[in-house]
C-alpha positions, -999 to +999 in steps of 0.1 A: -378-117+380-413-118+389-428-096+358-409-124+335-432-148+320-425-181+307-445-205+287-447-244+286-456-262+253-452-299+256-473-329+252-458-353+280-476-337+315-445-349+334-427-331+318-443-296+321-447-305+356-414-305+364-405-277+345-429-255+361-423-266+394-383-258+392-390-217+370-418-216+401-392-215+428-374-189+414-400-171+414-412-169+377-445-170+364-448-200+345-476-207+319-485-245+303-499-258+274-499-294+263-504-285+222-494-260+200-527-247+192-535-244+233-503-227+236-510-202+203-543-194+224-523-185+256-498-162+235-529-145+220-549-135+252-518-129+273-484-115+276-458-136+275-418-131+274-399-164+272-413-197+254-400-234+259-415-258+228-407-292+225-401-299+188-422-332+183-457-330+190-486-341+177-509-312+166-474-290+152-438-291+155-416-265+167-408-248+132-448-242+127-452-228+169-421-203+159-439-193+127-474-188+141-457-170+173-435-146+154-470-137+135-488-129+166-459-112+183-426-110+169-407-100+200-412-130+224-383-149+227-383-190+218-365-220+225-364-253+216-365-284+230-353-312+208-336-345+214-298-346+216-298-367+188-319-340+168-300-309+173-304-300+137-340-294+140-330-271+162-307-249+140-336-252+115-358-235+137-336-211+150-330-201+113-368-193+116-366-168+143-358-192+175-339-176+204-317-206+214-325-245+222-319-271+249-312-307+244-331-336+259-328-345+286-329-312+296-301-299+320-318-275+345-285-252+355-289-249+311-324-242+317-321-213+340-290-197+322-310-199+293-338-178+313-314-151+325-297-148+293-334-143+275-341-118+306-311-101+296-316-099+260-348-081+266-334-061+287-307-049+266-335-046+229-353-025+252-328+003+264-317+002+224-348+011+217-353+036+237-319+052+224-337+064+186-299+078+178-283+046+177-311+035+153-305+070+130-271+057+116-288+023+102-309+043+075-303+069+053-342+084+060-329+090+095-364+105+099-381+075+095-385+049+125-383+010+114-367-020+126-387-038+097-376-061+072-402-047+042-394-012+052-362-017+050-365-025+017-387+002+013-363+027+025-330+007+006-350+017-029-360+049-022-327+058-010-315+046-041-339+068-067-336+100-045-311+116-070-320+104-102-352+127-118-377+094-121-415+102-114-423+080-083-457+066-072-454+057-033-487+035-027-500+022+000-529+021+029-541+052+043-520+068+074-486+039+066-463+074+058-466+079+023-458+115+028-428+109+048-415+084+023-420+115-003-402+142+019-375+114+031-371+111-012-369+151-018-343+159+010-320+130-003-323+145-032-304+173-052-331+196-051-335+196-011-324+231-014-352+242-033-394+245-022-408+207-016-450+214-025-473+191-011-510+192-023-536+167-012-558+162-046-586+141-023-593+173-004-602+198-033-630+200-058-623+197-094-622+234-105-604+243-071-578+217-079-568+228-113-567+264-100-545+254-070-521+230-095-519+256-119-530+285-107-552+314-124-557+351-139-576+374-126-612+375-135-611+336-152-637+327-128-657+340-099-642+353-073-608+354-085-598+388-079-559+386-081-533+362-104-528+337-087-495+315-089-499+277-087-483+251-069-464+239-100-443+267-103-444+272-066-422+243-068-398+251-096-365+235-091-376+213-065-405+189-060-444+186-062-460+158-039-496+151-055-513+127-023-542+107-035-532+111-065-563+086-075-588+110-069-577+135-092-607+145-122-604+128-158-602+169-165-574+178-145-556+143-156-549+160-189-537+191-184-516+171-158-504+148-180-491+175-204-473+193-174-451+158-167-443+154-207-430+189-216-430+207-183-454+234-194-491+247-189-512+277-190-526+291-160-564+292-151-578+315-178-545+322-196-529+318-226-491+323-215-474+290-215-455+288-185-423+261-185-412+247-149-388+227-139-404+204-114-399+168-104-432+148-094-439+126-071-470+111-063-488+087-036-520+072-035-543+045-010-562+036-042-557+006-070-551+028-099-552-005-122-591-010-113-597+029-119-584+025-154-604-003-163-630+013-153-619+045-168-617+073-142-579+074-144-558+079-177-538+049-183-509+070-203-511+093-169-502+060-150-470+055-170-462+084-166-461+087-123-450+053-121-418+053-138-408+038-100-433+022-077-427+019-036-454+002-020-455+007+019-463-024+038-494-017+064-486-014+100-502-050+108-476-065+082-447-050+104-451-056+140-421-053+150-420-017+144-448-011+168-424-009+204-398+015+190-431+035+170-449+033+206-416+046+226-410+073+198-449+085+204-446+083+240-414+104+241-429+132+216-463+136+233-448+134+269-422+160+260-456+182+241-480+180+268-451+185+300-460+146+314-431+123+326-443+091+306-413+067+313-434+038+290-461+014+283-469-016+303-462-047+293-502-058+288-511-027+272-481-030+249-491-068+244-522-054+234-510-032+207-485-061+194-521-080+185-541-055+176-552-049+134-545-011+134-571+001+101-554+030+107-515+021+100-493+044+122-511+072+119-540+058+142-510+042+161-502+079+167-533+088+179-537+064+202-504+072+220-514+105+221-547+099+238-528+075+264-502+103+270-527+127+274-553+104+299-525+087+318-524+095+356-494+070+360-462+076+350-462+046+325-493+041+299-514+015+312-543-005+294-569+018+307-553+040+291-562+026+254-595+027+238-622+008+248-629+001+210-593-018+211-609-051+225-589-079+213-616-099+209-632-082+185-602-087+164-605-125+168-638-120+157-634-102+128-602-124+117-616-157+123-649-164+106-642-203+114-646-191+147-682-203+158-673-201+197-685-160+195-721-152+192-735-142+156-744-108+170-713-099+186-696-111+151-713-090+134-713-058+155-675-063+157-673-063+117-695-034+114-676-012+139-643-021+115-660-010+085-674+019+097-636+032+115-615+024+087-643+041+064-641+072+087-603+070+087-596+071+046-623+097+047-604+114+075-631+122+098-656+131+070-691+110+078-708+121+045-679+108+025-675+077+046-712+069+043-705+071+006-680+048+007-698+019+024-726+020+003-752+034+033-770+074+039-751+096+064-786+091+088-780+055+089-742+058+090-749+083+124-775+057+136-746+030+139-723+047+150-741+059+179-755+024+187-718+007+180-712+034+207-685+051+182-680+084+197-637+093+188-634+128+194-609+125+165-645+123+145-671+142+167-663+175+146-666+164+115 
């Protein structure tokens, strides 16, 4: 019982008091606030399992603690205390993500059943998520770990256009799965059986990129030495993924555009026409609408990949995916690297719950990894995690009302979140990410080495 912590909200002192003194002597560690902002504070900078809120207070009622709590960290359990008089308040709340209530006054044999049965409950949402086959059955993308709301949705309409032969554009930020979205889609589909291509139009130059779409005769340019066959018919019968599909060339965007409409093109130096049967789907981090008012992407190319659009929230917009995506990570990397990595603790996992990931999963990933890798416990601890992960730069960064945080440190904590989520869409590349924020590579390599950004996930590039 002693790792269970509860927290106080209430605005009478009397009332906490006695509270805390009764959960005390059964041994729990008992937390107080006497408003909803200083209790908002304590859920931010500490772990905390079990919260008690009276309903009526003066700086926010119950309904706006549950909402604010829920945003910070969606898995701590709340209840209510309202007057007996008032119970509807309490459903309302409860509607709003409240784990049970308690009438005033308050019955303490109610009070501590209401404890064990919130122990209990956590108990149980834990071994269930640590059982990834009882999720599996849920969603049709059995491949693809949510517990999410939005992805949910996400995964309901992509399950639904898997058959049918609609052009889909899967958007959002880099590392939130776009890619696994667009495999989930082709192996729903009916042409599972057949090749799923998967071309990343960020990472080639222009006249390498048409080559590799379409491919190319021998002798159409130097150094091609053989025919070569593209990825397009590569993928005949099944399916082309196109990733950053926003970086591809004005070029390229016709002869692209040509390939959708009729299913045809000529090779690299050729005059064959070549007809495929290839369905296309396409992903990108980018705001294609602002690249065709400013004319780098072709608008009639748009309407043609985005006969159906899926946008995939960002990792920071479902937190309650990050337990079972930390337990999934854990389990994978243990089982890679021979450890016995039983879990996370409960402060480094609190940690993670508040923290902005720029990165999405795929920096989630990576940081798991790390932890797995580094842990000399059999359970990842917060030493564990990167030092860059302080909290507080978070607050920083998040808060500009905040004037309690030096200037400096504000600014040094905004800078070292430009500069990682620059190196991150640029995936490591320090030329490109210079580019990007508007600075040289020299002064790019001066702040990061003053910001003390040294991720060996960047030190080779």
């Amino acid at each position: 019982m002693s790792d269970f912590r509860i927290l106080l909200i209430d605005d009478e002192p009397a009332q906490i008091a006695s509270l805390k003194s009764f959960l005390k002597r059964r041994n729990y560690k008992v937390k107080s606030a006497l408003s909803g902002e200083e209790g908002l504070q304590i859920v931010r900078d500490e772990h905390i399992d079990l919260i008690f809120t009276d309903f009526r207070m003066p700086d926010m009622n119950g309904l706006e603690v549950v909402k604010q709590v829920k945003k910070i960290n969606p898995e701590i359990l709340i209840a209510i205390i309202t007057a007996f008089s008032a119970t509807e308040e309490a459903v309302e709340v409860m509607k709003e993500g409240a784990f049970d209530y308690l009438s005033k006054p308050i019955n303490l044999d109610e009070l501590e059943m209401l404890v064990v049965k919130a122990k209990e409950h956590c108990h149980l949402v834990s071994e269930n998520k640590l059982l990834r086959e009882q999720l599996e059955g849920k969603y049709k993308f059995d491949s693809i770990i949510t517990q999410n709301g939005k992805m949910e949705e996400v995964l309901n309409t992509a399950g639904r256009v898997a058959k049918s032969k609609a052009a889909i554009l899967v958007r959002g930020e880099s590392g939130t799965g776009k890619e696994l979205i667009a495999k989930a889609i082709h192996y729903s589909s009916d042409r599972k059986e057949k090749p799923l291509i998967i071309v990343n139009c960020a990472a080639l130059t222009e006249n390498l990129l048409e080559s590799e779409l379409f491919g190319h005769e021998k002798g159409s340019f130097t150094g091609a030495t053989s025919q070569r066959i593209g990825r397009f018919e590569q993928a005949d019968g099944g399916t082309l993924f196109l990733d950053e599909v926003g970086d591809i060339p004005l070029q390229t965007q016709v002869k692209l555009l040509r390939a959708l409409q009729f299913g045809e093109f000529e090779r690299v130096g050729g005059t064959q026409t070549i007809k495929v049967d290839v369905r296309v789907l396409t992903a990108t981090n980018r705001n294609l609408e602002e690249l065709i008012q400013k004319g780098v992407f072709r608008e009639d190319l748009f309407y043609r990949i985005n006969v159906i659009s899926i946008t995939i929230p960002p990792l920071k917009e479902r937190k309650s995916d990050i337990p079972i995506l930390i337990r999934h990570f854990i389990d994978k990397y243990s089982k890679e690297n021979r450890k016995e990595i039983s879990g996370i603790s409960k402060e480094a996992q609190n940690i993670l719950m508040r923290y902005h990931f720029p990165g999405n999963i795929r920096e989630l990933e990576n940081i798991i990894e790390r932890a797995v890798v580094l842990a000399r416990e059999n359970t990842v601890l917060t030493s564990d995690l990167p030092s860059e992960m302080n909290i507080t730069n978070e607050k920083i960064i998040l808060d500009p009302h905040n004037f309690s945080d030096n200037y400096t440190e504000k600014i040094a904590a905004f800078e070292m979140a430009m500069i990682l989520e620059a190196l991150e869409i640029k995936h490591g590349n320090q030329s490109q990410a210079a580019k990007l924020i508007g600075i040289s590579e020299r002064h790019l390599r001066s702040r990061m080495q003053k910001l003390n950004i040294i991720n060996q996930k960047y030190r080779d590039k």
